[in-house]
Z-matrix of the N, CA and C atoms (Angstrom, degrees):
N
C 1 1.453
C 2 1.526 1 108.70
N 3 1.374 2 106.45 1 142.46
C 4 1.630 3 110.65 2 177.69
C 5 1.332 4 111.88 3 -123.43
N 6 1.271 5 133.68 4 131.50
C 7 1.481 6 136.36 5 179.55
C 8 1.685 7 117.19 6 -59.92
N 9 1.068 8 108.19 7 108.23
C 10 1.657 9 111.45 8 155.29
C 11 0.988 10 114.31 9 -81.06
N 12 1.705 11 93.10 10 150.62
C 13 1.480 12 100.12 11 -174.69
C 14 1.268 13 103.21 12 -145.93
N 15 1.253 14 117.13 13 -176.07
C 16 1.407 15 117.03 14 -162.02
C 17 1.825 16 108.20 15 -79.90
N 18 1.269 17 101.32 16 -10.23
C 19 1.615 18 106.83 17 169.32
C 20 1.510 19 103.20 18 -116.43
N 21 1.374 20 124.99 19 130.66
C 22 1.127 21 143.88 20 -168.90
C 23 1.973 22 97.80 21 -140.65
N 24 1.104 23 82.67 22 159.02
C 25 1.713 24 103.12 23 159.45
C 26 1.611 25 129.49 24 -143.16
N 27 1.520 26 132.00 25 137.14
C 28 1.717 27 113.35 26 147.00
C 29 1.358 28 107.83 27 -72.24
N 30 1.096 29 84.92 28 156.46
C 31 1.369 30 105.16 29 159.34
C 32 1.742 31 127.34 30 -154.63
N 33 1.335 32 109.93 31 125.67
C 34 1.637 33 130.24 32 -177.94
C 35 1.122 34 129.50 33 -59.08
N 36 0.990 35 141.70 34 134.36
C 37 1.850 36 122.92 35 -174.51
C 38 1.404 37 112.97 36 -155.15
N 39 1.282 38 143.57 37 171.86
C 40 1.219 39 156.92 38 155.39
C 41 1.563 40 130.41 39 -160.36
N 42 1.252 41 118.56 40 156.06
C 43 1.524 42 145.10 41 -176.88
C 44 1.353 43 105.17 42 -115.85
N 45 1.651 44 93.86 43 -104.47
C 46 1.684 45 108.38 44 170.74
C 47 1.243 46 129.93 45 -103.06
N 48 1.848 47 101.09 46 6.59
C 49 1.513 48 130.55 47 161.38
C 50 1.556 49 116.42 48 -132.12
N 51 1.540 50 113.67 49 -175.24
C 52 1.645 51 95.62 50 164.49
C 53 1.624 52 76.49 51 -127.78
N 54 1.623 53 111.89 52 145.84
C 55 1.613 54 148.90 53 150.61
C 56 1.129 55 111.36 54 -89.12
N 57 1.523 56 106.27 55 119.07
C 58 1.974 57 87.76 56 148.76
C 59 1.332 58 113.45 57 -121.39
N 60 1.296 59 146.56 58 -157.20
C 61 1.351 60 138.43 59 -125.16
C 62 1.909 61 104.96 60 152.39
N 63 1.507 62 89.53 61 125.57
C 64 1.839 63 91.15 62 167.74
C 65 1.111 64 92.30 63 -116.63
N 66 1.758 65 100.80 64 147.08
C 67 1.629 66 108.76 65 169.32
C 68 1.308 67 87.28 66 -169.56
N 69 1.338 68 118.69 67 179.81
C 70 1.993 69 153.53 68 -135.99
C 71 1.782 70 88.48 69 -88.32
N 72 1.375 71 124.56 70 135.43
C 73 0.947 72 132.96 71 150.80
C 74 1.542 73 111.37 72 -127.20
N 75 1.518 74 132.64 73 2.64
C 76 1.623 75 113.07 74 172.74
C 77 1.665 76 89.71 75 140.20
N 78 1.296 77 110.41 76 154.63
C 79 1.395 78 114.73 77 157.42
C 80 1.575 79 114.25 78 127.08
N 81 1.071 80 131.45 79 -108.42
C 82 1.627 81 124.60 80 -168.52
C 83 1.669 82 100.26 81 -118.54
N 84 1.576 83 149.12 82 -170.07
C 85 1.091 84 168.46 83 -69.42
C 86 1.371 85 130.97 84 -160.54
N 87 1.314 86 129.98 85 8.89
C 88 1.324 87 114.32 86 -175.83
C 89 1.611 88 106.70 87 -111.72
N 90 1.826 89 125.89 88 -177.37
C 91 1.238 90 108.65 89 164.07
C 92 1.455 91 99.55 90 -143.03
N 93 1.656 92 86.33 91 172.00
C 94 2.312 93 99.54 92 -179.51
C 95 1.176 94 72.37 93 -160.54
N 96 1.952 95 86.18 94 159.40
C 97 1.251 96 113.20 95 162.48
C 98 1.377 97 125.47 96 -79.92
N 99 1.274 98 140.98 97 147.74
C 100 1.468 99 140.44 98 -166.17
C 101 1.355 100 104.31 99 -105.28
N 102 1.376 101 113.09 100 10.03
C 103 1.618 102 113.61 101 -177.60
C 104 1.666 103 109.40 102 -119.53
N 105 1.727 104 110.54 103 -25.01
C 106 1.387 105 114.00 104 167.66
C 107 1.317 106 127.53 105 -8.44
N 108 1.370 107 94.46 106 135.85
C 109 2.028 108 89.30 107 168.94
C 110 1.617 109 118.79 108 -56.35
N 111 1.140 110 102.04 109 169.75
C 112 2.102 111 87.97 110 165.83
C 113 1.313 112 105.37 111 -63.15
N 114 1.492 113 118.41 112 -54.93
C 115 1.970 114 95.68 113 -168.85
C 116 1.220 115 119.16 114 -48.33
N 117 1.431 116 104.70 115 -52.70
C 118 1.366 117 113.24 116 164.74
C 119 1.623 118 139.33 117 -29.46
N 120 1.431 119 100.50 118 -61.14
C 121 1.541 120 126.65 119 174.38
C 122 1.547 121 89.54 120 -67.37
N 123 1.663 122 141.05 121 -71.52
C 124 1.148 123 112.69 122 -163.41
C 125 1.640 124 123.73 123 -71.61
N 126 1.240 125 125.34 124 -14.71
C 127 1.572 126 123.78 125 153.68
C 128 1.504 127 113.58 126 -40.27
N 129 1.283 128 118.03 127 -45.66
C 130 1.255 129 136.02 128 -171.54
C 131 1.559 130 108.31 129 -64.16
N 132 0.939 131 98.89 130 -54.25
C 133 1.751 132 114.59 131 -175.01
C 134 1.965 133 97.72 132 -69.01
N 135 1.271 134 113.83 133 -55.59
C 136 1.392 135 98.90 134 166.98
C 137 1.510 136 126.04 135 -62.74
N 138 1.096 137 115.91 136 -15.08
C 139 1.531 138 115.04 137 179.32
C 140 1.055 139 103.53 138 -75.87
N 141 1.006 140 119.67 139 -56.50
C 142 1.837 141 135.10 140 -179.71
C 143 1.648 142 113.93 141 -45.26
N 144 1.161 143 99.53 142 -22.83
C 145 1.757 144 97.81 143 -169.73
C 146 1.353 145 106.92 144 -94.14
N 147 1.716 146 97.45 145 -43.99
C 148 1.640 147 102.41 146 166.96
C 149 1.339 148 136.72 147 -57.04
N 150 1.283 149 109.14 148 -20.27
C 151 1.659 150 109.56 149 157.16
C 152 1.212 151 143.05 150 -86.06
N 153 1.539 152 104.92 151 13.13
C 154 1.624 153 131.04 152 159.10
C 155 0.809 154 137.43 153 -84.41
N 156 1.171 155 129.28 154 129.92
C 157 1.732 156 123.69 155 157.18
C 158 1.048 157 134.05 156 -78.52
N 159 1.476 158 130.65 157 147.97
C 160 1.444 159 140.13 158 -168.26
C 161 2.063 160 102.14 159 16.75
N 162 1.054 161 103.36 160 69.72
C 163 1.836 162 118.48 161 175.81
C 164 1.579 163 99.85 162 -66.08
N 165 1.125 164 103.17 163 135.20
C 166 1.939 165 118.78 164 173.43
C 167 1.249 166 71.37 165 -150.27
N 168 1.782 167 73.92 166 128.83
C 169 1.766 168 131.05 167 169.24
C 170 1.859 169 110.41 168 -114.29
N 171 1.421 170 105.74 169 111.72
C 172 1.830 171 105.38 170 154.36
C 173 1.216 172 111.91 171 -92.11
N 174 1.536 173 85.03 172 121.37
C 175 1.953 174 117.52 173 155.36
C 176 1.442 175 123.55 174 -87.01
N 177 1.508 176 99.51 175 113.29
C 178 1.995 177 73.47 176 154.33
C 179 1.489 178 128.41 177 -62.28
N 180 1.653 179 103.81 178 163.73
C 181 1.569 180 130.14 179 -151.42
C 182 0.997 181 89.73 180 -88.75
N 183 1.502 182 139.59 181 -53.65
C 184 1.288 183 136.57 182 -162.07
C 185 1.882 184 132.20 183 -76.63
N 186 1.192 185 104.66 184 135.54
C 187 1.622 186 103.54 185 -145.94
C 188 1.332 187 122.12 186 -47.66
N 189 1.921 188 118.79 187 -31.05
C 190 1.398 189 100.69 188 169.15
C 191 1.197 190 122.88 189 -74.38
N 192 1.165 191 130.45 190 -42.54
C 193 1.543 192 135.92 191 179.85
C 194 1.420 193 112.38 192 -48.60
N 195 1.383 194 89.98 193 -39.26
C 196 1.472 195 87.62 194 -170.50
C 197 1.594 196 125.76 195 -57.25
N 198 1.345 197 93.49 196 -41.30
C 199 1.944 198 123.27 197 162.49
C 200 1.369 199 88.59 198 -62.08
N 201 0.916 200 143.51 199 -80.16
C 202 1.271 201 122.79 200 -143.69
C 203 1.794 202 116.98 201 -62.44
N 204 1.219 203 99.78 202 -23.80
C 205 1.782 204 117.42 203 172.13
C 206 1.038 205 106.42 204 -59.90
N 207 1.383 206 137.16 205 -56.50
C 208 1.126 207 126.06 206 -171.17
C 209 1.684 208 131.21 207 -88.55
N 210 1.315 209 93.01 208 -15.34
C 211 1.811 210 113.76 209 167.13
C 212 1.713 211 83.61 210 -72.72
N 213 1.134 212 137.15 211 -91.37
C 214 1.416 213 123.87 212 -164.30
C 215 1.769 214 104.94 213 -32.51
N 216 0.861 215 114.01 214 -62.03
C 217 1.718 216 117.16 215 -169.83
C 218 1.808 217 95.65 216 -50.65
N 219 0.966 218 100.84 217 -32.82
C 220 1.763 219 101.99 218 178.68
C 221 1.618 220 102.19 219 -55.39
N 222 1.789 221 115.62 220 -75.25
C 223 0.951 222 121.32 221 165.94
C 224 1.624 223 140.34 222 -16.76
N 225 1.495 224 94.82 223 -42.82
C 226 1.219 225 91.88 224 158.88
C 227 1.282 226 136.53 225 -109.52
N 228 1.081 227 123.43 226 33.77
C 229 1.841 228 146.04 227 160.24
C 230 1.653 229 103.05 228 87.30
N 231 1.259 230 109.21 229 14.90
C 232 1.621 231 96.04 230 167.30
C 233 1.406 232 125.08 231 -81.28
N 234 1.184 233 110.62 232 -22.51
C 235 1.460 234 113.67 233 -179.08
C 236 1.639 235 114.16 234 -162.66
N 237 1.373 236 101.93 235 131.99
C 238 1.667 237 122.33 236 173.10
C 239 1.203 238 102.43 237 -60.42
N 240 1.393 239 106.58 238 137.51
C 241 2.329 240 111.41 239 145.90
C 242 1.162 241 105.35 240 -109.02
N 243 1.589 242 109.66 241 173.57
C 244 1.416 243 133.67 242 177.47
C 245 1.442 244 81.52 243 -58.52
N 246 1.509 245 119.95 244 143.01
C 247 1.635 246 119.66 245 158.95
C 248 1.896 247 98.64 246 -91.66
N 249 1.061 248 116.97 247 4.53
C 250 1.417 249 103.86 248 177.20
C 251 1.516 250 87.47 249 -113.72
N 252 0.799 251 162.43 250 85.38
C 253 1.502 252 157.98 251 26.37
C 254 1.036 253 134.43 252 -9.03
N 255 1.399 254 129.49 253 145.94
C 256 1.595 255 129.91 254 -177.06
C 257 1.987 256 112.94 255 -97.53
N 258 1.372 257 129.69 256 82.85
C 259 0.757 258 140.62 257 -144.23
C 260 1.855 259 126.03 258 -61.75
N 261 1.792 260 85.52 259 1.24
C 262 1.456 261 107.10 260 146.28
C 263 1.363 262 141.49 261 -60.12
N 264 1.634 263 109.09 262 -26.63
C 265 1.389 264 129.41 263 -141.63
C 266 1.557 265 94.32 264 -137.20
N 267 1.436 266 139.80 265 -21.52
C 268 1.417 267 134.50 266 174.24
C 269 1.348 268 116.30 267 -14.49
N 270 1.279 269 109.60 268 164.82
C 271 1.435 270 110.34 269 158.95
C 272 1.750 271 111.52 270 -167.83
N 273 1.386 272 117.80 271 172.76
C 274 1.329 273 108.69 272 167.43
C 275 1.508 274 119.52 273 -18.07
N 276 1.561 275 102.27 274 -66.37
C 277 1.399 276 118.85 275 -178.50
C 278 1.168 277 118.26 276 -49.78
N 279 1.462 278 133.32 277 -14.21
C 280 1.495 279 129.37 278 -170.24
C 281 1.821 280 103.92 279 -109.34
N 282 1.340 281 123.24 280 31.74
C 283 1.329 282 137.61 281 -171.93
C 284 1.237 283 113.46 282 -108.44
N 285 1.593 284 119.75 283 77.17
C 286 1.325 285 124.08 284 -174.03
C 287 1.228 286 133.76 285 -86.06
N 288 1.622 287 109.66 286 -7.73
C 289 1.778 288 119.26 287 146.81
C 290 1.370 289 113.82 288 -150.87
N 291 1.460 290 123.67 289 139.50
C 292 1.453 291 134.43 290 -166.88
C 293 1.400 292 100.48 291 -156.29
N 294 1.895 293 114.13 292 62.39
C 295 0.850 294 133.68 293 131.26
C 296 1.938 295 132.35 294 10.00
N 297 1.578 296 116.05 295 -61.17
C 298 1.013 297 106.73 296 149.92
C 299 1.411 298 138.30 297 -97.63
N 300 1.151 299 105.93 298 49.44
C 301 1.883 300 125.26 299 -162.78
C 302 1.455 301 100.59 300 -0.23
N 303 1.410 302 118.53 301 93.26
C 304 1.694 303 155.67 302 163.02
C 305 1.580 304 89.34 303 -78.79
N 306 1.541 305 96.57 304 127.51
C 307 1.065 306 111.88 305 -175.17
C 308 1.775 307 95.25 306 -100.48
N 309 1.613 308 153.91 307 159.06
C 310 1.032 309 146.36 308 -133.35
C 311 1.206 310 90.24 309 -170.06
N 312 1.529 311 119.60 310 130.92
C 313 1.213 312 125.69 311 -168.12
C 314 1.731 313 97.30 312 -142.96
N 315 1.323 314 137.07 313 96.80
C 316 1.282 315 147.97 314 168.65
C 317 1.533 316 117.96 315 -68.66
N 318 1.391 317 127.10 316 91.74
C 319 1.260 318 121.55 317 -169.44
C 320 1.861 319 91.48 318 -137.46
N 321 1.797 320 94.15 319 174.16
C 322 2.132 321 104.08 320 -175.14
C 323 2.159 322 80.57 321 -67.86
N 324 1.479 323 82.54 322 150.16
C 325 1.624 324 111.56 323 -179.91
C 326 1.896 325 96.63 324 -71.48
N 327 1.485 326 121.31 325 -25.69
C 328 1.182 327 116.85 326 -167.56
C 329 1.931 328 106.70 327 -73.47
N 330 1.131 329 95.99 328 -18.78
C 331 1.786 330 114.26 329 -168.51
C 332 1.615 331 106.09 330 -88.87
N 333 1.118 332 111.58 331 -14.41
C 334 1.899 333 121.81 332 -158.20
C 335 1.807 334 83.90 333 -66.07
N 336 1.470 335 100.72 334 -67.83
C 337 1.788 336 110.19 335 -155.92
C 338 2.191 337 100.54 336 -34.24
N 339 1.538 338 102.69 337 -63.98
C 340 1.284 339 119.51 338 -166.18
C 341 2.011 340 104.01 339 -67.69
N 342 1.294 341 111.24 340 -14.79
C 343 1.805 342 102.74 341 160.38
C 344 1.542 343 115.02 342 -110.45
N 345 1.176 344 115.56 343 26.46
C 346 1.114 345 106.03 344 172.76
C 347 1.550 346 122.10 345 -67.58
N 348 1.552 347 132.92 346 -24.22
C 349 1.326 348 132.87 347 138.98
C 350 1.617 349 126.88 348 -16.13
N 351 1.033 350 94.84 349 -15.66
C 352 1.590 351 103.24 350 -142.92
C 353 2.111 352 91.94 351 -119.86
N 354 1.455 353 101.13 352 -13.44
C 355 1.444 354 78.11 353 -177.16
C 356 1.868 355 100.10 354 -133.61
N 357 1.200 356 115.98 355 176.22
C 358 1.770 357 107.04 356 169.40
C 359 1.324 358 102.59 357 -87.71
N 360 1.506 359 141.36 358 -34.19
C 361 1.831 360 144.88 359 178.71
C 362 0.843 361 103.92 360 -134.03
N 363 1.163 362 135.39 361 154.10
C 364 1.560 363 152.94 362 136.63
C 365 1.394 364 146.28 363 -131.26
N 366 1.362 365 122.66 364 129.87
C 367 1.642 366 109.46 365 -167.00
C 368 1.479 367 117.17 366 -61.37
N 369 0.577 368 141.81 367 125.17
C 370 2.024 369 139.33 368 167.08
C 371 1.595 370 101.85 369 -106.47
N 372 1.208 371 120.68 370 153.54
C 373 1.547 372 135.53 371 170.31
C 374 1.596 373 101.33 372 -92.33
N 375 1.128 374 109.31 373 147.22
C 376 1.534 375 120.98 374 -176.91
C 377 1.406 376 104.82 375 -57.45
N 378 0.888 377 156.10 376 -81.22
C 379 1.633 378 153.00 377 152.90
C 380 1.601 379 122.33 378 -7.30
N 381 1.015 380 98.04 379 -3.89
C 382 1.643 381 108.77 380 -165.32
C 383 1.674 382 78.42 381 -117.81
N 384 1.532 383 137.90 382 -76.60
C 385 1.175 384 142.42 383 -163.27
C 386 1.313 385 102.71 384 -52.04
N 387 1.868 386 137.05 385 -39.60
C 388 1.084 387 156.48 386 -160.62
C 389 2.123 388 97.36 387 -67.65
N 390 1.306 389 97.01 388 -63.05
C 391 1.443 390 123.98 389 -174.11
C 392 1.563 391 99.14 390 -67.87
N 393 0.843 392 121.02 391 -62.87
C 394 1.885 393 117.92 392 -176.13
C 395 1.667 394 111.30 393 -58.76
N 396 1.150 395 108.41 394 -7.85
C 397 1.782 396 121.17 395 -175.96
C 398 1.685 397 103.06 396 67.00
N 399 1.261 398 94.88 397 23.74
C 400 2.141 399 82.60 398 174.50
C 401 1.484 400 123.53 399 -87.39
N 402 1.266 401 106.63 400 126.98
C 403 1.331 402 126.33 401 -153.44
C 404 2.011 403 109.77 402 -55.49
N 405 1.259 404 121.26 403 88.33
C 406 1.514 405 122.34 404 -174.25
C 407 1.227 406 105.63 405 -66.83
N 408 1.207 407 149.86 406 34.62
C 409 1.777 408 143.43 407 173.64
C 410 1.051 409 91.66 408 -138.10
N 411 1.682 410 128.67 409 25.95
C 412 1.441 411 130.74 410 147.36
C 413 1.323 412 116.87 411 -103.85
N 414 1.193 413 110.74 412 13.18
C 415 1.629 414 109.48 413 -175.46
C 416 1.423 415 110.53 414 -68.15
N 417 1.410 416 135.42 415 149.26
C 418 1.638 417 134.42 416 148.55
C 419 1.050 418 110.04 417 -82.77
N 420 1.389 419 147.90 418 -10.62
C 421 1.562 420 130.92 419 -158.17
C 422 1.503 421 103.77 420 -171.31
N 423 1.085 422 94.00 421 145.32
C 424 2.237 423 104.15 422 -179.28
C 425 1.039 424 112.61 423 -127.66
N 426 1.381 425 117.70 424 138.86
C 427 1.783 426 111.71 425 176.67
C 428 1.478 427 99.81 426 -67.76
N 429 1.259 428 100.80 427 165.04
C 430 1.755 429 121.42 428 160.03
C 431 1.782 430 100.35 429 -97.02
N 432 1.719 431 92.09 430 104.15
C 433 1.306 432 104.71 431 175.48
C 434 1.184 433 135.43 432 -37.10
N 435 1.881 434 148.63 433 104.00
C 436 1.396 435 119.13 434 -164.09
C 437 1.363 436 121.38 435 -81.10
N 438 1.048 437 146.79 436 155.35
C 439 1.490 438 130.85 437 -145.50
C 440 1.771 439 97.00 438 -98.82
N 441 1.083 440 113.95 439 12.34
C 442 1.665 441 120.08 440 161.30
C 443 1.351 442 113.29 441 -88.60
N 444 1.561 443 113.73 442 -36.54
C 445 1.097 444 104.49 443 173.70
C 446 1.617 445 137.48 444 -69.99
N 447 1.044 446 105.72 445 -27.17
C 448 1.264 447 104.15 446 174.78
C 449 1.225 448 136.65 447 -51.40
N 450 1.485 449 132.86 448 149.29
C 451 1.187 450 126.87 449 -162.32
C 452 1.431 451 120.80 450 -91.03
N 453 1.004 452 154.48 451 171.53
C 454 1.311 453 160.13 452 131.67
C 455 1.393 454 130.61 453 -129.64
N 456 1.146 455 104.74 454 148.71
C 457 1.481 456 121.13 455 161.17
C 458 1.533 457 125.53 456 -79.54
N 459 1.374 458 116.43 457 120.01
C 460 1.585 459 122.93 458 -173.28
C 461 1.552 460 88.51 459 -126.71
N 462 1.618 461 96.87 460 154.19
C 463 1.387 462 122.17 461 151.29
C 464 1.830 463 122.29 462 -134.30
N 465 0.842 464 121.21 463 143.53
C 466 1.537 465 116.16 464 173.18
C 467 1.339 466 90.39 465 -48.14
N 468 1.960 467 92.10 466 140.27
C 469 1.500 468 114.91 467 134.37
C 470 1.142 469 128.41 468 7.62
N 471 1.182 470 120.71 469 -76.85
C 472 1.587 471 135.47 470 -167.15
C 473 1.578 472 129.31 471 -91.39
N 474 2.025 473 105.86 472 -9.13
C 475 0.805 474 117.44 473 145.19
C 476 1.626 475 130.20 474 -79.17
N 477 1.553 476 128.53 475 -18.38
C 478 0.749 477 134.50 476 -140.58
C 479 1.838 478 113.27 477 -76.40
N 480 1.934 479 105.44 478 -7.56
C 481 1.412 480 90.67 479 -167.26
C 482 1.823 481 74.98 480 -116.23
N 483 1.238 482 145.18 481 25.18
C 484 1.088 483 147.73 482 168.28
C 485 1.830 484 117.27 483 -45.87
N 486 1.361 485 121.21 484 151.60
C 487 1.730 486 113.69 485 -177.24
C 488 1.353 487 94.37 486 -65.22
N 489 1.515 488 124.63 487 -51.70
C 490 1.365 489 118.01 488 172.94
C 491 1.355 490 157.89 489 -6.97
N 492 1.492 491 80.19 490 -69.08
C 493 1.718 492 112.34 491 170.63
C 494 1.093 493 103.75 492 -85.54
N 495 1.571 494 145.12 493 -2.30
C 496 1.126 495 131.88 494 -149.08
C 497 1.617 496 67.42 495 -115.70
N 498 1.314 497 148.86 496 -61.13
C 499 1.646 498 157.32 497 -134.76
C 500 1.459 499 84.06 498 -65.52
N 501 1.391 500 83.97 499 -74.70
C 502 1.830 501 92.56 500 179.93
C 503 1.625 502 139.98 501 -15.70
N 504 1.645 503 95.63 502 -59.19
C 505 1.428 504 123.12 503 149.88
C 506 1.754 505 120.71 504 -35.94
N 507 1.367 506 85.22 505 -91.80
C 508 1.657 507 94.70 506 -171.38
C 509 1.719 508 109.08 507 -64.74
N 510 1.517 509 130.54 508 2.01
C 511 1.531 510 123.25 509 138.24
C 512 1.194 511 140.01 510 -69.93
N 513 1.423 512 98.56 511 -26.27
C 514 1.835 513 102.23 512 178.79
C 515 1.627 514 112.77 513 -88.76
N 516 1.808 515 103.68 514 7.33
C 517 1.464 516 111.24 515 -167.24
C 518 1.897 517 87.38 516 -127.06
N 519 0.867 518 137.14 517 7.62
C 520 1.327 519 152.28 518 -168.42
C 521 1.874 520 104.18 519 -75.66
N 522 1.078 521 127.64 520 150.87
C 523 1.459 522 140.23 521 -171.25
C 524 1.339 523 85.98 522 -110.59
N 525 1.613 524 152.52 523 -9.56
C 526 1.121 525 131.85 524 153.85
C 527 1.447 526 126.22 525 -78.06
N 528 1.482 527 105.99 526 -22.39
C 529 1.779 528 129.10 527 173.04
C 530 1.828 529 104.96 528 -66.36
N 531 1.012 530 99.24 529 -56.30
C 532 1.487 531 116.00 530 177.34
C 533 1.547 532 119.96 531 -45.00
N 534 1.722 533 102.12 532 -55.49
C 535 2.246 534 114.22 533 161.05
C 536 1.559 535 88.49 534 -41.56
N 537 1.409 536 108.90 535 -73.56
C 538 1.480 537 118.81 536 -126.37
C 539 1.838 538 85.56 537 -55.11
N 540 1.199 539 124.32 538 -59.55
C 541 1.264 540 138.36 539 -166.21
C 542 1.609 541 110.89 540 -33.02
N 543 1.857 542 92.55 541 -58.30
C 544 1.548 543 120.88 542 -169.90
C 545 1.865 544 105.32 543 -53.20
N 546 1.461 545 97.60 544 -43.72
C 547 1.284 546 134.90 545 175.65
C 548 1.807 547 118.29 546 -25.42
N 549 1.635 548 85.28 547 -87.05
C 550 1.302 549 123.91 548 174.07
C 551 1.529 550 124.91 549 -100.95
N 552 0.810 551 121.69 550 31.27
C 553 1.405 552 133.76 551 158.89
C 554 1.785 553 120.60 552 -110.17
N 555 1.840 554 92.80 553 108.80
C 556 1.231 555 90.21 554 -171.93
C 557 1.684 556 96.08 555 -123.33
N 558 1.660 557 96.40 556 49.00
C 559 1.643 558 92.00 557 171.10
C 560 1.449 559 121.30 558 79.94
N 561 1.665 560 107.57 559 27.54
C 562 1.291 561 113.39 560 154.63
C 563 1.235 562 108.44 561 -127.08
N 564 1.328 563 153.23 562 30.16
C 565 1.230 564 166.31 563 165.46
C 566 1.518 565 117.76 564 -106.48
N 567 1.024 566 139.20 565 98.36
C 568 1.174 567 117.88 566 171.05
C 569 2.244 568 114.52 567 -79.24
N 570 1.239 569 92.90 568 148.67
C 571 1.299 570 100.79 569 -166.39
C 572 1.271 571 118.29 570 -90.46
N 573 1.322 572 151.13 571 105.65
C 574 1.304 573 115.02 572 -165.40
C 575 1.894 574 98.41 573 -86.37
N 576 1.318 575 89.46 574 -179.09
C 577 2.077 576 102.03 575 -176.99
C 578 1.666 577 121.05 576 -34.40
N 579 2.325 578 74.61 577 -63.45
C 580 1.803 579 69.04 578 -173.26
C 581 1.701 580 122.80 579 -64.11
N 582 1.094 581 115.81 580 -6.78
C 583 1.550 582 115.31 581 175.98
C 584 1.430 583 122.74 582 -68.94
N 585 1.483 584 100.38 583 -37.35
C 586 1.621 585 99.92 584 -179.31
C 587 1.350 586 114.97 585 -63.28
């Protein structure tokens, strides 16, 4: 069990995907588990919001994250979108009920870690949570990755049968990649299948 508190944050992340994740950053009294299922974890995340007053949430400014902040915030029952929206592309504007009127604060993802005082949740990008040292195996909740988002590694054509690309390859497919992962992954990585 991990303590909630009345200051929480999401936070976004990626490997060979990007995750994001709400969990405890400081503040007043309640608790969830940080290991919950999603139904679970998102009950949690709505319970949690509902016992606030006037709640302000930081988003990042920038357009994917920003979608992706609020599809997670969806996820966890704070707020409706247009379902005729493309849930890549959301935005403030596509928020057609927010029930506990979340106040929404759009600022650079690099600024989120150092105002977090300043808000009850906030989205962070995994690199941002990674870099600020905030602890990701406190999260309550994970997006469901969109399969655009995910990352990859490309090389040209003509690099492609290179020693290089080949190292490259057979490391990210490696049984030492796999420890290290198993290792050090405390839930800011998202994993894809074949890794597990």
């Amino acid at each position: 069990m991990s303590k909630i508190t009345r200051r929480n944050f999401l936070k976004v992340s990626g490997v060979a995907a990007a995750a994001a994740a709400l969990t405890a950053c400081g503040g007043s009294s309640s608790t969830a588990s940080s290991t919950a299922s999603s139904a679970a974890a998102s009950s949690e995340a709505a319970s949690a919001v509902a016992k606030l007053n006037k709640v302000k949430v930081a988003v990042p400014n920038d357009a994917s994250n920003t979608a992706r902040a609020y599809v997670l915030l969806q996820k966890a029952g704070w707020i409706t979108l247009d379902s005729s929206v493309d849930l890549a592309v959301v935005t403030q504007d596509d928020i057609v009920e927010n029930p506990h009127n979340i106040e929404f604060t759009e600022m650079a993802s690099l600024n989120i870690p150092s105002a977090l005082q300043d808000f009850d949740y906030a989205v962070i990008t995994g690199s941002i949570v990674y870099n600020a040292g905030i602890d990701a195996s406190t999260a309550l909740l994970t997006e469901d990755v969109l399969p655009q988002l995910i990352l990859q590694v490309v090389v040209k054509k003509d690099n492609a049968d290179t020693d290089w690309a080949k190292a490259i390859v057979a490391a990210y497919h490696s049984d030492e990649f796999k420890k290290y992962m198993d290792e050090n992954n405390n839930g800011l990585w998202y994993i894809p299948d074949e890794l597990k």
